[in-house]
N, C-alpha and C positions, 0 to 999 in steps of 0.2 A: 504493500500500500504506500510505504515511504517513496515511493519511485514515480507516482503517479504526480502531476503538477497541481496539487492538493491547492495551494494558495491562488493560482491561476484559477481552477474550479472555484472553488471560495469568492470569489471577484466578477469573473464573469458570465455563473450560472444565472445568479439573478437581474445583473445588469442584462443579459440577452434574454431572462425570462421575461422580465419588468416591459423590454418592446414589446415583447409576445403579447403580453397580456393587450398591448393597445388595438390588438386585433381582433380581440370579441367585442370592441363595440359597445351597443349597448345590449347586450346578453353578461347580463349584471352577474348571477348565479356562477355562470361558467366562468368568466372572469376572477370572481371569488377564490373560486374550488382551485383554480390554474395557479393563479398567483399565491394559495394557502399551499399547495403542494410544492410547488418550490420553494418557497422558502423551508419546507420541513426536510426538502430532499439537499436542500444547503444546509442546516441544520443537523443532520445524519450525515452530510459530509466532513465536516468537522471536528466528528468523532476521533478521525486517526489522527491528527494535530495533539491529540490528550493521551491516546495508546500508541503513538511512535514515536512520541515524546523522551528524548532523552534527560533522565532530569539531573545527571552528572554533569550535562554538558553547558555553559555558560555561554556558549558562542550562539552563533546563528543558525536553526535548523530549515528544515523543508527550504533551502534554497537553490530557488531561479534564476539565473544571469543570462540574460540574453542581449545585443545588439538592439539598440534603439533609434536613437539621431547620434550615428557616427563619428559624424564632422564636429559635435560637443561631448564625444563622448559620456550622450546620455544614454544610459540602460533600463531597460524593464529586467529590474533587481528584486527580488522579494523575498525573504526571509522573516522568522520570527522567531525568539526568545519566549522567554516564560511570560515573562510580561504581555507581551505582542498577544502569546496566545491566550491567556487570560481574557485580554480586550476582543480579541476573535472570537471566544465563546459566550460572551455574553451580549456581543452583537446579533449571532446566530438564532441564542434562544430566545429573546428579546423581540426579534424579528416575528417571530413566529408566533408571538403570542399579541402583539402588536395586529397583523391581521387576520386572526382569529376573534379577536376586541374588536375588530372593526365592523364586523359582520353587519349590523345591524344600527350603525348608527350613520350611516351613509347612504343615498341614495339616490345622488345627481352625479354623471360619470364618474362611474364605478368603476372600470376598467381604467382609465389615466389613475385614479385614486390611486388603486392598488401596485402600478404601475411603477408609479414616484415610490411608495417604499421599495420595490424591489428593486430598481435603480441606485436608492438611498444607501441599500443593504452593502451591494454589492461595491459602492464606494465609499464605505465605511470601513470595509473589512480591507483595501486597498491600500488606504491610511496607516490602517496597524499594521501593514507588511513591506508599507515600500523601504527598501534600503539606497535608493537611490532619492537625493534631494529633488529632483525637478520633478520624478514619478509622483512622491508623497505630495511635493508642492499642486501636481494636477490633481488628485484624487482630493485634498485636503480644501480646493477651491472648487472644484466640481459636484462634490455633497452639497454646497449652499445654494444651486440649483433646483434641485427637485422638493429641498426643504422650504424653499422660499416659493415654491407653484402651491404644495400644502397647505402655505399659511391664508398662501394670496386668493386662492381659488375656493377651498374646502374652510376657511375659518371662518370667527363670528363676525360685527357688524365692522369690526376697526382693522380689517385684514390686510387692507390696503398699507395701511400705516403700519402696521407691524411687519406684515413681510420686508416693507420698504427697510424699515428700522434694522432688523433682523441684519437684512443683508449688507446695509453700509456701513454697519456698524462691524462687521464678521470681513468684510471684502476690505473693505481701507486699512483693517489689522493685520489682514495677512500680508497688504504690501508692502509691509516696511519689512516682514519676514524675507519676500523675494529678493529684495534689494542685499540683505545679508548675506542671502545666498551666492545672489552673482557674485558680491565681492569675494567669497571667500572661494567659488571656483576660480577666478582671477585671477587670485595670491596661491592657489595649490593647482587649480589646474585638472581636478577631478569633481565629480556631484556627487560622490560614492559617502555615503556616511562614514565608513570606517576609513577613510582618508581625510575627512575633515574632522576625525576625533585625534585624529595623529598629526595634524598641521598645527605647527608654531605660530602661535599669536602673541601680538606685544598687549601690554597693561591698555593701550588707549583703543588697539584692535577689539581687542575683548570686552570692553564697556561697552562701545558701539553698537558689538553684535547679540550683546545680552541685551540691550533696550527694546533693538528688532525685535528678537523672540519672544520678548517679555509684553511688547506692545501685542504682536501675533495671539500668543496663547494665552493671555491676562485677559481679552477679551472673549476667547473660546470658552474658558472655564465656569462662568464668568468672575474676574476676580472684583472686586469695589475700587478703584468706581466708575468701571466700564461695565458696569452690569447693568445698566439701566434699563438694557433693550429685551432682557430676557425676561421680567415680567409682562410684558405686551404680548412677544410672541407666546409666552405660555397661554393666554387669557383669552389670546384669539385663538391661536391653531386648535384644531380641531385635537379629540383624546388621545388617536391615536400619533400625531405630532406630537401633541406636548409629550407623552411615553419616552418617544423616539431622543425628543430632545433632551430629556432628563436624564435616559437610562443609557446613551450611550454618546450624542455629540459632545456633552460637556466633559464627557471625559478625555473626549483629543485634544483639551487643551492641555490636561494633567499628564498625559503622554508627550505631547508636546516639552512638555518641561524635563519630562525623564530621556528623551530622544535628542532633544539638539543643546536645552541648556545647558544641561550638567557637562555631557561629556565634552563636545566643540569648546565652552568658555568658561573652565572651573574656576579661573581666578576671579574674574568679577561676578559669577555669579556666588561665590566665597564674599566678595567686597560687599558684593550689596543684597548680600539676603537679611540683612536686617530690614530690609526697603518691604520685601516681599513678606518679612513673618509680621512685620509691622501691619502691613495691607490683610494678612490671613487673618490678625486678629479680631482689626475693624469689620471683616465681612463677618467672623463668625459670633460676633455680638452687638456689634451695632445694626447686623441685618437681619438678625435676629429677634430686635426688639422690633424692627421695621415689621416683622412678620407677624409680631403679634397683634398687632392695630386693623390688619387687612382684613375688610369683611366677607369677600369674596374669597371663594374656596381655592380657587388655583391661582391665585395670586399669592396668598400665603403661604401654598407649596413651593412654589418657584423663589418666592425668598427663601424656603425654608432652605433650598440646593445650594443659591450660595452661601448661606450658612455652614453647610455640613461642606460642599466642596473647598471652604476653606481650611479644612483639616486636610485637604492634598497637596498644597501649596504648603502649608504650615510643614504636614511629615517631611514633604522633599528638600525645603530647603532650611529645616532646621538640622538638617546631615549636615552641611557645610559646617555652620558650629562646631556642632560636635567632632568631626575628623578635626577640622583644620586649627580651633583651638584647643582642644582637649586631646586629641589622637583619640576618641573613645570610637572607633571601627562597629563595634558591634551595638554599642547605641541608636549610631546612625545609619546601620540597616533595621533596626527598630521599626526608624522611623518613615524610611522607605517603604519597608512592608506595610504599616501602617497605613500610608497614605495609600497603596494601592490596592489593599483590604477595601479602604474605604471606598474608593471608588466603584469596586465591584459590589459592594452592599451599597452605596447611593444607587448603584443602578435597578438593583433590585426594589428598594423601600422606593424610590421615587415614580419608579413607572407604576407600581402597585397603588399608589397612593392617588398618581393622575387617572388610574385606572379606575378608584374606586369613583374618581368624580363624575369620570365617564359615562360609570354605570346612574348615578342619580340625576345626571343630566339629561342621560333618554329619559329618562321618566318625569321630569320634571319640568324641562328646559331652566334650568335655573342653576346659578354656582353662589348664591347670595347665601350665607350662611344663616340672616335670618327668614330667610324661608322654609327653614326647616325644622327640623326638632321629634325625636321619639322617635327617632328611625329602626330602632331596634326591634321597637313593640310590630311593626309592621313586613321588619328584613331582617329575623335574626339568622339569616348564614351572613346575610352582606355583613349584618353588623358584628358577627364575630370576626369576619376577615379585616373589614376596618379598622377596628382597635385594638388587632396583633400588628398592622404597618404602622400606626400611630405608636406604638410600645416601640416598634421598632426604631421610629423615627426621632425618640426621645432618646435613645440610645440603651433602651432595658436589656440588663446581662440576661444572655442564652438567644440573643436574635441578634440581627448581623451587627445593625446599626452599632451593639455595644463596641464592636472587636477593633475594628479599623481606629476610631476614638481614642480607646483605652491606650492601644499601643502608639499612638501619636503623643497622649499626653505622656503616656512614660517617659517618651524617649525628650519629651520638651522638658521634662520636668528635671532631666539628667545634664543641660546647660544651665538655664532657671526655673527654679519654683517659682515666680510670677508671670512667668510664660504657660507655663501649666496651669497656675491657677487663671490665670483670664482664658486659657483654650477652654478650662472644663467650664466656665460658665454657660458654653453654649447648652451642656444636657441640662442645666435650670432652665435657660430662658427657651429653648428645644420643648422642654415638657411642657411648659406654660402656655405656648402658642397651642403645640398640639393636642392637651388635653384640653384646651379651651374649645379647639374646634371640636372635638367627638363629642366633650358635654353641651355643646349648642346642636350640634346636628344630630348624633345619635341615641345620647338620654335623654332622661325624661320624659314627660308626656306628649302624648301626639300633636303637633304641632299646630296643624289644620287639618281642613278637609280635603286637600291633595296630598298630604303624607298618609293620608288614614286606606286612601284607593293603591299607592303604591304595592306591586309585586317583588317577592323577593327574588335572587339572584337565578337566574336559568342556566340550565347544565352549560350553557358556551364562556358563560360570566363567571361560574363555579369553574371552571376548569383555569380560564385564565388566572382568576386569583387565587386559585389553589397552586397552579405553577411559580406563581411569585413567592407566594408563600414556603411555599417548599425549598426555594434556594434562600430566603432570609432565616428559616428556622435550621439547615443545614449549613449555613457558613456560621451559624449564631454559635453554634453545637460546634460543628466540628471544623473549625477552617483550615486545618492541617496540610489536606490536600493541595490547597489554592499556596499557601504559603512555602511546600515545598517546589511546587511548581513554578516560583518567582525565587524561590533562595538562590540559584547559583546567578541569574542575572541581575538581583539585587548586590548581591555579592562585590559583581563585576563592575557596578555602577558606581559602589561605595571605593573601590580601587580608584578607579577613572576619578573622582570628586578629590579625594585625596592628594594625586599628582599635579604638580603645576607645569605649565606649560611657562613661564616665565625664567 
């Protein structure tokens, strides 16, 4: 199976399924069924990325090198690490559960709909494999595409203005990344990442091209206070969007950081990560209390992301700390894993959670939290699945959201104790937002007379939140798997942060 071009399949099964699908038209059903079965049949492809997975091996597996634009020597390079594959697989499962969710809540082209995510899929999954810069650079601009037809086309009444938002905000970020780029094929003369992790940079080089990156992926993640744009497009895009957005875009920018910052510019990203843990803090408590004021339901989520996405930022470049003043090595794989714990459980607690709004928004058309109330007495499966992603989202031990945290604040707490203590503030002001929201919408007595007609969740709804469910109570339990599966390339990253390049 290792032999087979597993990452190429991965890429572009669904990108050439997602055309397919444009050709049923309006035979909505078959479109459905076409585009749910690809994504499962990518989904079941990605099995062997986890069974032929070497996990001795820290370098780059399942890698493709072929001949691309000659004359710049660019190549179609793809390879993945633990890491990579990590981000692979919960693109895969995500997808699939994404439209399966969407069955029913859709209903004007159908087929472009479903379209755009398998498009989406298949240049997400691009992202976490290219090893070539200008490859990742197309793949990593060409996802804001089919995200931005999503918002524009299938969202609510302000779509226009959010997609708009979305994209100039996401497109003008990555251009100062480009510009980085060129320069640094200029000065080496290769796009290959593992040639630009081994090119000599001076001290003023390195600032430069840490700003690039930090402008690029400060905005992807979203870190404060270039996050403006991601409560819009959460509040417009449609459920199955905001899923997509939460559970897996925001993570390329936290990739992002682990792919070109660290290793390309470890000295000024060393100089100026007090810039970045400074920013992590403010997103994870000052956006936090932002989150607690919102009355609308997916607005409150979406602050809630960058809240919690600032414990990735926070784990990643509180390593620098620790290696480079301390020498403390196994700290700050900590606090790597950490962050990348985290990320794979935001993925999960946040699509579950846009998920659940999803589901009361069929039924309701409404995301205003005082429209609601006693949802329990009328949904209790919904309402038992809601109040385990809310538990989770506050960070309750034995569900995911605890693990990623924990091991972030450890590792923060091992430079200072008031780094740890202002990170842990976010599980107070985390619980406060989120129990607020489950005791206005799902306790208590029945609200009105349209909570009282609500049904409760149907086998397509029960499957999908049982699937999210399953991977937040399984990394909560046992994340052992996920974190031997990143040790040897955390490992390697913690090496690479370490050495200077001056």
């Amino acid at each position: 199976m290792t032999t087979w071009p597993l990452l190429s399949l991965l890429i572009w099964l669904p990108i050439l399924g997602g055309f397919a699908t444009l050709a049923f038209g309006a035979r909505a059903n078959a479109a459905r069924w076409f585009a749910t079965l690809v994504a499962v049949a990518t989904l079941l492809l990605s099995v062997p990325l986890f069974t032929g997975f070497d996990l001795a091996d820290a370098g780059m597996q399942f890698v493709e090198d072929r001949a691309w634009i000659a004359a710049y020597d660019i190549r179609y390079h793809l390879g993945i690490d633990g890491i990579a594959a990590a981000l692979i697989g919960l693109t895969t499962f995500t997808s699939v559960l994404v439209l399966i969710g969407a069955w029913g809540s859709v209903d004007k082209r159908v087929s472009q709909y479903y379209a755009a995510f398998l498009i989406l899929e298949g240049l997400m999954v691009g992202v976490f494999a290219a090893l070539d810069a200008v490859l990742f650079y197309v793949f990593f601009e060409g996802m804001l595409i089919p995200m931005f037809i999503i918002i524009g086309v299938w969202g609510g009444p302000r779509r226009v203005y959010a997609s708009v938002k979305f994209f100039l905000y996401t497109f003008l970020g990555s251009l100062f990344m480009l510009v980085a780029l060129i320069y640094l094929y200029l000065k080496g003369g290769s796009w290959q990442l593992a040639d630009l992790y081994a090119l000599p940079l001076n001290a003023t080089e390195q600032m430069w091209i840490f700003f690039a990156f930090l402008v690029a992926f400060a905005v992807k993640v979203p870190m404060f206070p270039v996050h403006t744009w991601l409560p819009d497009a959460h509040v417009e895009a449609p459920t199955a969007g905001s899923v997509v957005l939460a559970a897996i875009m925001l993570k390329i920018g936290g990739y992002g950081f682990l792919r070109f910052n660290l290793p390309i510019v470890p000295d000024a990203s060393a100089d100026w990560a007090w810039l970045v843990i400074a920013l992590s803090l403010i997103a994870v408590v000052y956006v936090g209390l932002v989150a607690l004021v919102q009355d609308d339901m997916k607005k409150l989520i979406a602050y809630s992301s960058v809240s919690h996405m600032g414990f990735v930022t926070l784990g990643t470049f509180i390593a620098f700390a620790l290696v480079r003043d301390y020498g403390n090595t196994d700290a700050a794989r900590l606090g790597l894993q950490g962050a990348m714990v985290q990320m794979i459980s935001h993925g999960f607690v946040s699509g579950a959670m846009f998920s659940c709004v999803g589901v009361l928004y069929d039924r309701m058309h409404s995301r205003m939290i005082k429209d609601y109330g006693g949802v329990a007495n009328v949904m209790p499966w919904f309402a038992a699945f809601m109040v385990l992603f809310a538990m989770a989202n506050s960070g309750l031990p034995g569900t995911s959201g605890f693990v990623g945290e924990f091991m972030v604040i450890l590792s923060s707490f091992q430079h200072h104790p008031l780094i740890a203590v202002a990170a842990a503030i976010t599980l107070i002001v985390g619980a406060a937002y989120t129990l607020w929201l489950v005791r206005r919408v799902i306790w208590g007595d029945v609200g009105n007379a349209h909570v009282a007609e609500l049904q409760d969740v149907n086998a397509r709804e029960a499957f999908v939140l049982a699937a999210f469910a399953a991977g937040v109570l399984i990394l909560g339990v046992w994340p052992k798997p996920l974190t031997d599966l990143m040790e040897p390339s955390i490992a390697n990253l913690a090496m690479q942060i370490a050495a200077s390049k001056l």
